[in-house]
MARTIZA-651364 format. One record per residue (C-alpha): residue in three letters; x, y, z. Coordinates in steps of 0.02 Angstrom, whole numbers, plus 50000, padded with zeros to 5 digits. Layout:
N
<aa->ALA&u->X&v->Y&w->Z>
...
// end
This chain:
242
<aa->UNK&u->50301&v->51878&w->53440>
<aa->UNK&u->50459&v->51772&w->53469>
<aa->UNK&u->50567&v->51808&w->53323>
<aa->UNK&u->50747&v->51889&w->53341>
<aa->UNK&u->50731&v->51975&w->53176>
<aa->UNK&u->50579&v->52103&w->53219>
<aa->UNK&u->50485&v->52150&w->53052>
<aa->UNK&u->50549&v->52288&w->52934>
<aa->UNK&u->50418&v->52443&w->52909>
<aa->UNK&u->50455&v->52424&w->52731>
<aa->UNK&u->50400&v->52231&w->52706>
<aa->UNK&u->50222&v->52119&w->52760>
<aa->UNK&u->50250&v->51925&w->52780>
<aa->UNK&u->50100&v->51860&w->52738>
<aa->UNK&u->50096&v->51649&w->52775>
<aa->UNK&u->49967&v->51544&w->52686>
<aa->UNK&u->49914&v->51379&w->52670>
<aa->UNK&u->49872&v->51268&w->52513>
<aa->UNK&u->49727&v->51293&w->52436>
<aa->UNK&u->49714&v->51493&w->52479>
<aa->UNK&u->49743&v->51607&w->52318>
<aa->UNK&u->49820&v->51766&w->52370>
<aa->UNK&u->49822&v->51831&w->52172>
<aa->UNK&u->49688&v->51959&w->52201>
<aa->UNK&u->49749&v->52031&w->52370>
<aa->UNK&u->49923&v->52039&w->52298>
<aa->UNK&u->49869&v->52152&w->52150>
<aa->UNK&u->49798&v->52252&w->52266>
<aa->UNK&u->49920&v->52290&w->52377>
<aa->UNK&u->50045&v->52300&w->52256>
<aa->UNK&u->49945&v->52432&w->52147>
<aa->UNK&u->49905&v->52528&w->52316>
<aa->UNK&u->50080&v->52509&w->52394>
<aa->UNK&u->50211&v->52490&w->52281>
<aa->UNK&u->50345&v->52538&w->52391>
<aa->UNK&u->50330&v->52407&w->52536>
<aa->UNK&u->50358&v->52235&w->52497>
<aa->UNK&u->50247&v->52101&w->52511>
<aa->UNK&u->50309&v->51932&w->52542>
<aa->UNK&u->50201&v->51767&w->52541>
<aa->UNK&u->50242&v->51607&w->52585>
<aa->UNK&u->50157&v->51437&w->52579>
<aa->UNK&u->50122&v->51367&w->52759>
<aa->UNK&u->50099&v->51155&w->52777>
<aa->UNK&u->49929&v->51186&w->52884>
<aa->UNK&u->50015&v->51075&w->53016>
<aa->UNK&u->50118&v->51221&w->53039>
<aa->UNK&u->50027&v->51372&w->53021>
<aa->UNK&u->50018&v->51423&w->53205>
<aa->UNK&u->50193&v->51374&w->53223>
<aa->UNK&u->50247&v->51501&w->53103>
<aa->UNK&u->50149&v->51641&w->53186>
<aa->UNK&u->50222&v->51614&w->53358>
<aa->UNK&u->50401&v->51585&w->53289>
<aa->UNK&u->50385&v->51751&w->53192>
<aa->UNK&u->50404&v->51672&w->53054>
<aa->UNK&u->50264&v->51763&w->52944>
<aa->UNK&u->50157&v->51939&w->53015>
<aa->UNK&u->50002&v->51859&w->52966>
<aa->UNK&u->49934&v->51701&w->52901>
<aa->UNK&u->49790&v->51636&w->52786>
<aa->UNK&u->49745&v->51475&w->52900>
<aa->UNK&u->49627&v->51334&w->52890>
<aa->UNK&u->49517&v->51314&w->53048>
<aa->UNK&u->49514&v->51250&w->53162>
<aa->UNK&u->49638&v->51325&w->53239>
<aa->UNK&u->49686&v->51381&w->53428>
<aa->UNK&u->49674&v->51575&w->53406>
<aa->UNK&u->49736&v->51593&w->53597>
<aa->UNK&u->49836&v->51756&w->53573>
<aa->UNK&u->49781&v->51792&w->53396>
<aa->UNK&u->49664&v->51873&w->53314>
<aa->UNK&u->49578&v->51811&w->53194>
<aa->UNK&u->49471&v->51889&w->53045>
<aa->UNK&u->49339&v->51748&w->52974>
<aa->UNK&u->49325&v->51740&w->52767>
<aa->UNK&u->49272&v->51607&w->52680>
<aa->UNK&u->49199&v->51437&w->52659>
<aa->UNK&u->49284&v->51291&w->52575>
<aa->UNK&u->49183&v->51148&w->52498>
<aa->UNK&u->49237&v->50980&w->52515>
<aa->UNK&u->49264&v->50863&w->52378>
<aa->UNK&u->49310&v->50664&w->52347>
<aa->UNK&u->49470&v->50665&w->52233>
<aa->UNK&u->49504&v->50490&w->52157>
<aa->UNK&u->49577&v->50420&w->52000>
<aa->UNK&u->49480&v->50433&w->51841>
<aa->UNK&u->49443&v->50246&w->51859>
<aa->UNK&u->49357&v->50258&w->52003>
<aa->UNK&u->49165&v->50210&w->51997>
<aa->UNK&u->49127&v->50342&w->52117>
<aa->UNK&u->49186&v->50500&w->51963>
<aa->UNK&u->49044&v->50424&w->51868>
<aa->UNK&u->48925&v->50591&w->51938>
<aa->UNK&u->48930&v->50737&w->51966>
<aa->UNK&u->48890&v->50762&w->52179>
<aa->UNK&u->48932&v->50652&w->52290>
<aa->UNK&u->48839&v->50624&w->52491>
<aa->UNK&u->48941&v->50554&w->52646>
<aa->UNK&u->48843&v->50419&w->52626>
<aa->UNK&u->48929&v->50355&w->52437>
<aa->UNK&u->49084&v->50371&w->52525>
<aa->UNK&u->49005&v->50226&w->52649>
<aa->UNK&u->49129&v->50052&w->52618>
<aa->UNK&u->49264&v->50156&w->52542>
<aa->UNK&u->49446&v->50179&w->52590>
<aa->UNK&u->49445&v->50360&w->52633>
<aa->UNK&u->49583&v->50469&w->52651>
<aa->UNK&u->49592&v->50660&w->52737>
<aa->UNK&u->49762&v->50710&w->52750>
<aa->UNK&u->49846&v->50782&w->52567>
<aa->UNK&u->50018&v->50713&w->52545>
<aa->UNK&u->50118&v->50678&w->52417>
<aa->UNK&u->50081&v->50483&w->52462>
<aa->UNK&u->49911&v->50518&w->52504>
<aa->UNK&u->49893&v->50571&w->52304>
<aa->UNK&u->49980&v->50430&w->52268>
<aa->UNK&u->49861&v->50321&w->52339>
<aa->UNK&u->49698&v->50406&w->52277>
<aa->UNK&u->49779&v->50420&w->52101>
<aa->UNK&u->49830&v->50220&w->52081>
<aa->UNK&u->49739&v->50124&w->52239>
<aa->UNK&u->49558&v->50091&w->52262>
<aa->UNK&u->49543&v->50244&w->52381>
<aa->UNK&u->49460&v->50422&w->52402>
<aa->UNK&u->49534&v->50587&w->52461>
<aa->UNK&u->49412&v->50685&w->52533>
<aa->UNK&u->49513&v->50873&w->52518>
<aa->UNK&u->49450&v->51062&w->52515>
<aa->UNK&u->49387&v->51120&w->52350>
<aa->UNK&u->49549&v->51255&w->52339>
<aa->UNK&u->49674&v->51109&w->52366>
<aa->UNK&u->49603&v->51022&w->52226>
<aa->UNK&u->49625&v->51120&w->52115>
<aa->UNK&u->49776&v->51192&w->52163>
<aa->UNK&u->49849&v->51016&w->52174>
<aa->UNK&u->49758&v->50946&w->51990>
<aa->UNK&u->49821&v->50811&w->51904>
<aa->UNK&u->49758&v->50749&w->51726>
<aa->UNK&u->49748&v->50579&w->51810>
<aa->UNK&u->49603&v->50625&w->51948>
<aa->UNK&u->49468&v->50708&w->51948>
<aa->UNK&u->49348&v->50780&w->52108>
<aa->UNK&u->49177&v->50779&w->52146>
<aa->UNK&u->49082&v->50887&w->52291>
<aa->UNK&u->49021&v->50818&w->52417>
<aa->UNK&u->48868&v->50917&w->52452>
<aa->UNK&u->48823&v->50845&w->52620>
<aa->UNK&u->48993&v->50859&w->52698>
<aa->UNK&u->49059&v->50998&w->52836>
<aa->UNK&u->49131&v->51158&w->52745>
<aa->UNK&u->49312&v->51205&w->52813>
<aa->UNK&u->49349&v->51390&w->52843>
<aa->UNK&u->49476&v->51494&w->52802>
<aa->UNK&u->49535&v->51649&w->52908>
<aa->UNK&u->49671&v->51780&w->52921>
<aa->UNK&u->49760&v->51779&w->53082>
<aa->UNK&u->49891&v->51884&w->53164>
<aa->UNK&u->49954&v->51908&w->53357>
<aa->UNK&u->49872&v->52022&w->53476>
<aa->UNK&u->50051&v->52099&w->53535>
<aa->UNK&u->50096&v->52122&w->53326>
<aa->UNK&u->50101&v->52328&w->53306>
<aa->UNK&u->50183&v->52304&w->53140>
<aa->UNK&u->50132&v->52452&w->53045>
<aa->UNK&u->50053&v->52385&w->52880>
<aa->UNK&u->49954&v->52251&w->52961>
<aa->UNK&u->49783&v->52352&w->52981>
<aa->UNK&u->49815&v->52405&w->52786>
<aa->UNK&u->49828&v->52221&w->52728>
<aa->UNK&u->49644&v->52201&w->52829>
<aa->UNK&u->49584&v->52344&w->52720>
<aa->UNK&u->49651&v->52264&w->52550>
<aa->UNK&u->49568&v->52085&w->52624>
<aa->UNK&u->49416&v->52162&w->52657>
<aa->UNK&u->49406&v->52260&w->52503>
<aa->UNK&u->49401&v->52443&w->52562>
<aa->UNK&u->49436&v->52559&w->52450>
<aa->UNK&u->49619&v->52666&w->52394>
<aa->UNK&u->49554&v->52817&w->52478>
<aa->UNK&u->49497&v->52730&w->52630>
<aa->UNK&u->49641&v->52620&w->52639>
<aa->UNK&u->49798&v->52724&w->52639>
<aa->UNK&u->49905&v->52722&w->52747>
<aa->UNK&u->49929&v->52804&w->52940>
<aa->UNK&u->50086&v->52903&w->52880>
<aa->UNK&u->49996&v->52955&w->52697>
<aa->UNK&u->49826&v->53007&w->52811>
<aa->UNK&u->49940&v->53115&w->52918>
<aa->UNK&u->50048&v->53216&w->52777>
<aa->UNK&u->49873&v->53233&w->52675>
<aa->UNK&u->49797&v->53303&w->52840>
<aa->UNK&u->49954&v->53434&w->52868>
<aa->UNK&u->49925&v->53487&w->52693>
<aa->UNK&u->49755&v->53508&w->52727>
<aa->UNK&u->49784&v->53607&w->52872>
<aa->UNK&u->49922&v->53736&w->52793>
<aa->UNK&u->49797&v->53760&w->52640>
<aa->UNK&u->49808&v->53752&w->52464>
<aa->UNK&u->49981&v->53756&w->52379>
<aa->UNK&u->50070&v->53738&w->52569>
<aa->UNK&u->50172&v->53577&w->52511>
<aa->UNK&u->50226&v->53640&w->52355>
<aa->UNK&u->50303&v->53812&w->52469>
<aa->UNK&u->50180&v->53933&w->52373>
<aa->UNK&u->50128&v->54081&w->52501>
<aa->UNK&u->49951&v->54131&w->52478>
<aa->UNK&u->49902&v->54284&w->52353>
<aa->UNK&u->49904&v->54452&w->52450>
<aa->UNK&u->49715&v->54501&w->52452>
<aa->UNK&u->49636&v->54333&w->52419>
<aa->UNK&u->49467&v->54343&w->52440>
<aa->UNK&u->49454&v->54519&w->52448>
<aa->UNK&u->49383&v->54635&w->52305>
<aa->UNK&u->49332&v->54451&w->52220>
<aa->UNK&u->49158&v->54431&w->52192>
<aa->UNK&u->49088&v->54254&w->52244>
<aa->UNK&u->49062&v->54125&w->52116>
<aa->UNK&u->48894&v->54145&w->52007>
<aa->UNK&u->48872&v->54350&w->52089>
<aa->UNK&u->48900&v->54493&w->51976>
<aa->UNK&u->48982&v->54629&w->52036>
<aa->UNK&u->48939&v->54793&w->52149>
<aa->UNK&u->48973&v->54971&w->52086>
<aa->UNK&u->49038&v->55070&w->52239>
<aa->UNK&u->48874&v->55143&w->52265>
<aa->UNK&u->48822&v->54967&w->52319>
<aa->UNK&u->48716&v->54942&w->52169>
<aa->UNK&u->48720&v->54788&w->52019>
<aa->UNK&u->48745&v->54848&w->51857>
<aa->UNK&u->48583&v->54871&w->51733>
<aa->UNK&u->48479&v->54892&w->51882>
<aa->UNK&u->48443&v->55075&w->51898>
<aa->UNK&u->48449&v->55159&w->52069>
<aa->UNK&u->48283&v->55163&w->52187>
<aa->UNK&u->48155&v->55302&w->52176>
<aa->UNK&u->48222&v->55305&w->51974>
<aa->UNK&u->48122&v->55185&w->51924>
<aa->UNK&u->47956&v->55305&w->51853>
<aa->UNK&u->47773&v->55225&w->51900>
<aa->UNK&u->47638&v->55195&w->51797>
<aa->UNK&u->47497&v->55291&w->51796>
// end
């Protein structure tokens, strides 16, 4: 990374670009690790590698493609695409759309403010991921998907050289492992000291003088000192039958 201001151990930056909803992820970490901060910020997808190599953000939600050289980069999900036009337009008249209705129309691909303009009051089409859509609705236009058309992909990506400590936890919240298996490094270690120095060690109790001695194990009765259970009367007592 190239940023002056190196990450604090206490904080994630997590970029993202429109269209990606971070609610779920965020309730996540938030419910897991209350105590470090995590910060998201929208990312025009024109700049979302910028942002990485300035240091801008620790990680970012991008929109392939993308030139991963030096990143890593963690695959999620696919995006359908969909035409978004006014209301008006002929083409909202049902309900899927093929490349092939788009054929003699003036299509649009990049999602601007004008770009909306155009779709929303021009004889035009914006052909957007699904997530945009309806991130960016307006009562005026409405979207249709376009079942034929090329998916686009959403990832996560981060830098190789990045050894911030809470990245590989965000992974786990992405990915949807579980509390247990997602705490953290420093939480694994202090649970595994504990562990080590026995039951009561963290709260400073010393363990009771003759545990496990003169205790009989769970579900055995007793012996009598002669080495014998109770009720059970000693051999060669026992008279036979005749």
């Amino acid at each position: 990374m190239t940023s002056d201001q190196p990450a604090e151990p206490g904080r994630l930056r997590v970029g993202f670009v429109p269209g990606v909803t971070l609610t779920k992820w965020r309730t996540r970490w938030h419910d897991r690790f209350p105590r470090v901060d995590l910060e998201v910020v929208e990312v025009p997808q024109a700049e979302q590698r910028r942002v990485l190599d300035a240091g801008e953000v620790d990680m970012c939600f991008v929109r392939l493609p993308l030139d991963t050289d030096g990143l890593h980069l963690i695959p999620l999900y696919e995006e359908v695409q969909v035409a978004w036009s006014s209301k008006d337009h002929p083409l909202e008249a049902v309900d899927t759309l093929t490349l092939a209705d788009l054929a003699g129309e003036v299509v649009l691909t990049e999602v601007t403010p004008d770009t909306l303009q155009t779709a929303a009051f021009a004889d035009a089409v914006l052909v957007a991921p699904l997530g945009v859509a309806r991130q960016e609705s307006r009562r005026d236009m409405v979207h249709r998907p376009i079942t034929d058309a090329e998916p686009t992909r959403i990832g996560l990506a981060w830098h190789v050289d990045d050894d911030h400590p809470w990245i590989d936890e965000f992974i786990g919240v992405v990915r949807g492992r579980t509390a247990n298996s997602s705490r953290s490094a420093q939480e694994r270690s202090a649970q595994e000291r504990a562990d080590s120095e026995g039951p009561g060690a963290s709260r400073g109790e010393s363990p009771a003088p003759g545990r496990g001695a003169g205790r009989p194990a769970p579900g055995r009765a007793p012996r009598h000192r002669s080495g014998q259970r109770p009720g059970r009367p000693p051999r060669g007592g026992r008279s036979r039958r005749r």
